[in-house]
VOFITI-905416 format. One record per residue: residue in three letters; chain; z, y, x of N, C-alpha, C in turn. Coordinates in steps of 0.001 Angstrom, whole numbers, padded with zeros to 6 digits. Layout:
N
{rec ALA; A; {Z; Y; X}; {Z; Y; X}; {Z; Y; X}};
...
***
This chain:
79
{rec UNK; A; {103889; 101240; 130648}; {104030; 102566; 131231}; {105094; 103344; 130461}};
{rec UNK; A; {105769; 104211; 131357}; {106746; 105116; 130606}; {105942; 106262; 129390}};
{rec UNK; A; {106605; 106688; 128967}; {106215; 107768; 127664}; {105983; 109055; 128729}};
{rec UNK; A; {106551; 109159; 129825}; {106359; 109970; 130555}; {104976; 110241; 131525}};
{rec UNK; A; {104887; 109324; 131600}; {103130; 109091; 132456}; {102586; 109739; 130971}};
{rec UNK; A; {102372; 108948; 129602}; {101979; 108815; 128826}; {101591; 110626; 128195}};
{rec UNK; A; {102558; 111229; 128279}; {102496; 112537; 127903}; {101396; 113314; 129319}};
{rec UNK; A; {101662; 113086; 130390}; {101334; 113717; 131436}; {099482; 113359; 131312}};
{rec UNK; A; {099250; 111764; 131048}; {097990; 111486; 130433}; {097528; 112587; 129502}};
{rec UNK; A; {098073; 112560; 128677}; {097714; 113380; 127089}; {097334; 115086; 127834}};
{rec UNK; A; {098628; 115749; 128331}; {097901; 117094; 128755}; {097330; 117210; 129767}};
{rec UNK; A; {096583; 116316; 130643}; {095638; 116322; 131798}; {094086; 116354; 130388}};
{rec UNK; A; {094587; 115414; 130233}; {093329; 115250; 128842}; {092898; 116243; 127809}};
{rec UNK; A; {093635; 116912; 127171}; {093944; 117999; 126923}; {093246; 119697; 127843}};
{rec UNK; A; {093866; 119733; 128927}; {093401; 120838; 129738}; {091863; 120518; 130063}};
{rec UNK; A; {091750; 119255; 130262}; {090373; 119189; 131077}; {089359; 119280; 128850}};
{rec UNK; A; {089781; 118987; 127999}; {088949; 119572; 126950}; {088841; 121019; 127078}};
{rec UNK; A; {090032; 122004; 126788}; {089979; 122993; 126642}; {089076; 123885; 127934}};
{rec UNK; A; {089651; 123246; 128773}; {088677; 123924; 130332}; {087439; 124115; 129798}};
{rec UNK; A; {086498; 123201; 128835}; {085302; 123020; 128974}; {084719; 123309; 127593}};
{rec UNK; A; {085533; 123834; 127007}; {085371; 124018; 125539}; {083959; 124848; 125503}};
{rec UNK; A; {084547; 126681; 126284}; {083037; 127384; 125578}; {082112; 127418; 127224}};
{rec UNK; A; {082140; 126292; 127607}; {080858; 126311; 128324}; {079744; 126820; 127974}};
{rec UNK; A; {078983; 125937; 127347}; {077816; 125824; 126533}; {077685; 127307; 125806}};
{rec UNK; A; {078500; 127804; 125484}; {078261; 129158; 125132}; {078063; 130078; 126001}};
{rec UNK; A; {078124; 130369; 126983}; {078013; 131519; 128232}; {076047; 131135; 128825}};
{rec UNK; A; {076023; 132562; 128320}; {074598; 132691; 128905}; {074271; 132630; 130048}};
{rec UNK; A; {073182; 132220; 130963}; {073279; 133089; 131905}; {071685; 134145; 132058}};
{rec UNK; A; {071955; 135415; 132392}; {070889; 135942; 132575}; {069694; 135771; 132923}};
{rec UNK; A; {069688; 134702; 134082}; {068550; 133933; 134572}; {067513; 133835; 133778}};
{rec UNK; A; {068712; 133183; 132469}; {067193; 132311; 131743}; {067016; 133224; 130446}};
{rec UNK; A; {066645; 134124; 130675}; {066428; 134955; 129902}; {064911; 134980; 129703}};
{rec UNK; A; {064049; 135646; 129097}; {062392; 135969; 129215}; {062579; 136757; 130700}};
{rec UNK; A; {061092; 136094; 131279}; {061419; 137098; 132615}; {060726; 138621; 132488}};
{rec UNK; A; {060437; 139053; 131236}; {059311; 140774; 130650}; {061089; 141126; 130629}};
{rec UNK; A; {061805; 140727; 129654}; {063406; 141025; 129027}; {063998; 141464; 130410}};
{rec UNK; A; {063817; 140819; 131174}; {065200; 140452; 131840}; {064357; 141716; 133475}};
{rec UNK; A; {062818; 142147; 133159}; {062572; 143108; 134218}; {062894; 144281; 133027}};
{rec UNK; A; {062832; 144203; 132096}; {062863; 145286; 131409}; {064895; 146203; 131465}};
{rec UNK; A; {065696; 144805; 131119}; {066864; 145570; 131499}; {067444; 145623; 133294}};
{rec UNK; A; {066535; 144770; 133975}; {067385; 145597; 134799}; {066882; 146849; 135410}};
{rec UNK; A; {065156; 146954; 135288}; {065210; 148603; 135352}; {065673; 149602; 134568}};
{rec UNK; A; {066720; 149273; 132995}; {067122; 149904; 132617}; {068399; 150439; 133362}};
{rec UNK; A; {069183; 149012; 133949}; {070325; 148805; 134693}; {070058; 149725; 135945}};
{rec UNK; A; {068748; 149984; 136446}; {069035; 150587; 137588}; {068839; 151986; 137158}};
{rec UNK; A; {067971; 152683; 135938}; {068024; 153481; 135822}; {069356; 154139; 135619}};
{rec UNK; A; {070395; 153639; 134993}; {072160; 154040; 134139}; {072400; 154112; 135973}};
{rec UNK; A; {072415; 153080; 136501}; {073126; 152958; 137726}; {073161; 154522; 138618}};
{rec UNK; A; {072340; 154837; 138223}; {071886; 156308; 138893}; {072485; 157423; 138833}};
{rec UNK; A; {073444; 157036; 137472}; {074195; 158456; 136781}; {075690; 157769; 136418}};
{rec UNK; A; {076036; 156846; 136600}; {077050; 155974; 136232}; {077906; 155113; 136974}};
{rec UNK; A; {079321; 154363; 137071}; {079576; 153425; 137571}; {079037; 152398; 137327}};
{rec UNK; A; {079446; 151046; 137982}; {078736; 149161; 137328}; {079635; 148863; 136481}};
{rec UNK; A; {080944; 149613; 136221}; {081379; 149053; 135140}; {080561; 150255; 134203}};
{rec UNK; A; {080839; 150979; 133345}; {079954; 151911; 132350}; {078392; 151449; 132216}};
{rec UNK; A; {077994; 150924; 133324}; {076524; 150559; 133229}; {076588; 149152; 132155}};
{rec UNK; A; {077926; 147835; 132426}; {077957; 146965; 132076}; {078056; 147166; 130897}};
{rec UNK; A; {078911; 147814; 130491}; {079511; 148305; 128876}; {077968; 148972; 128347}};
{rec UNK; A; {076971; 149604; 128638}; {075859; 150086; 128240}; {074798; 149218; 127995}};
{rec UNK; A; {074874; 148134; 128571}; {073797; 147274; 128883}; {074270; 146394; 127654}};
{rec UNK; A; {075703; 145940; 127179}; {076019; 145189; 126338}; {076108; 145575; 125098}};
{rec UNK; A; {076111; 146892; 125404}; {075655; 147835; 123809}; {074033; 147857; 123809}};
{rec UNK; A; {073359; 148080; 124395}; {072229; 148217; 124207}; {071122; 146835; 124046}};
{rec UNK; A; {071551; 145913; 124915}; {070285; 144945; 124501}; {071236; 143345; 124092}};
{rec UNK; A; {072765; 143581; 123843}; {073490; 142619; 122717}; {073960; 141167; 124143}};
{rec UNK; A; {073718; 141925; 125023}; {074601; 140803; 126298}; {075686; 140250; 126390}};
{rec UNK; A; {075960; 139092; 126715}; {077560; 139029; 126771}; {077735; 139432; 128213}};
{rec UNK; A; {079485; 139625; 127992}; {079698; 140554; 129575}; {079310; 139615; 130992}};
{rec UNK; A; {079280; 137848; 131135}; {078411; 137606; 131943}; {076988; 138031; 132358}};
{rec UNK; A; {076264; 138439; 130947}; {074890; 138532; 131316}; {074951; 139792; 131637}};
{rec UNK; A; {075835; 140714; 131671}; {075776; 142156; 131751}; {075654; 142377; 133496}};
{rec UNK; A; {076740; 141505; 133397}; {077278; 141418; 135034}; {076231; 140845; 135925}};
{rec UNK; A; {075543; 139931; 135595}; {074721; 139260; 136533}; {073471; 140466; 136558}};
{rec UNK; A; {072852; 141131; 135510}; {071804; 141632; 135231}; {072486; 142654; 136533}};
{rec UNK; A; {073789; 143748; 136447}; {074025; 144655; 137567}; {073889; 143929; 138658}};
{rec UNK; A; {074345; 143162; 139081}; {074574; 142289; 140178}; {073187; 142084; 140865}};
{rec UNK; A; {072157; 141059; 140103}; {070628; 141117; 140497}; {070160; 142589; 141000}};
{rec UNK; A; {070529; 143965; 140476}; {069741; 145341; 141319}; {070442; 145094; 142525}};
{rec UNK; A; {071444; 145101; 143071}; {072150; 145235; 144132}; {071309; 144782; 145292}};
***
């Protein structure tokens, strides 16, 4: 094979690591405790009341240590 396939191998190989690197790190809200997870989103709906879904998201990730997926899904679930 040319050096050229050969490289094109290497960064297909390459992208598809990095693609998948912080999987495993991203929460998802779901699996949270299900007491936790009624507890913020009636917090979520309470903010929602006086606030945008973004400000609510940013509140929710200050307050009970979410990453911005779990922030998002937690707004998302009141809807």
């Amino acid at each position: 094979m040319s050096w050229g396939i050969y490289a094109l191998l290497i960064v297909v190989v390459f992208f598809i690591l990095m693609r998948n690197r912080g999987d495993d790190d991203l929460k998802q809200f779901s699996s949270r405790d299900p007491e936790e997870r009624k507890r913020i989103q009636d917090y979520a709906r309470e903010t929602l009341k006086t606030t945008s879904d973004i400000k609510t998201i940013k509140i929710l990730r200050e307050e009970f240590g979410l990453t911005l997926l779990e922030a998002k899904q937690a707004v998302d679930s009141i809807k």
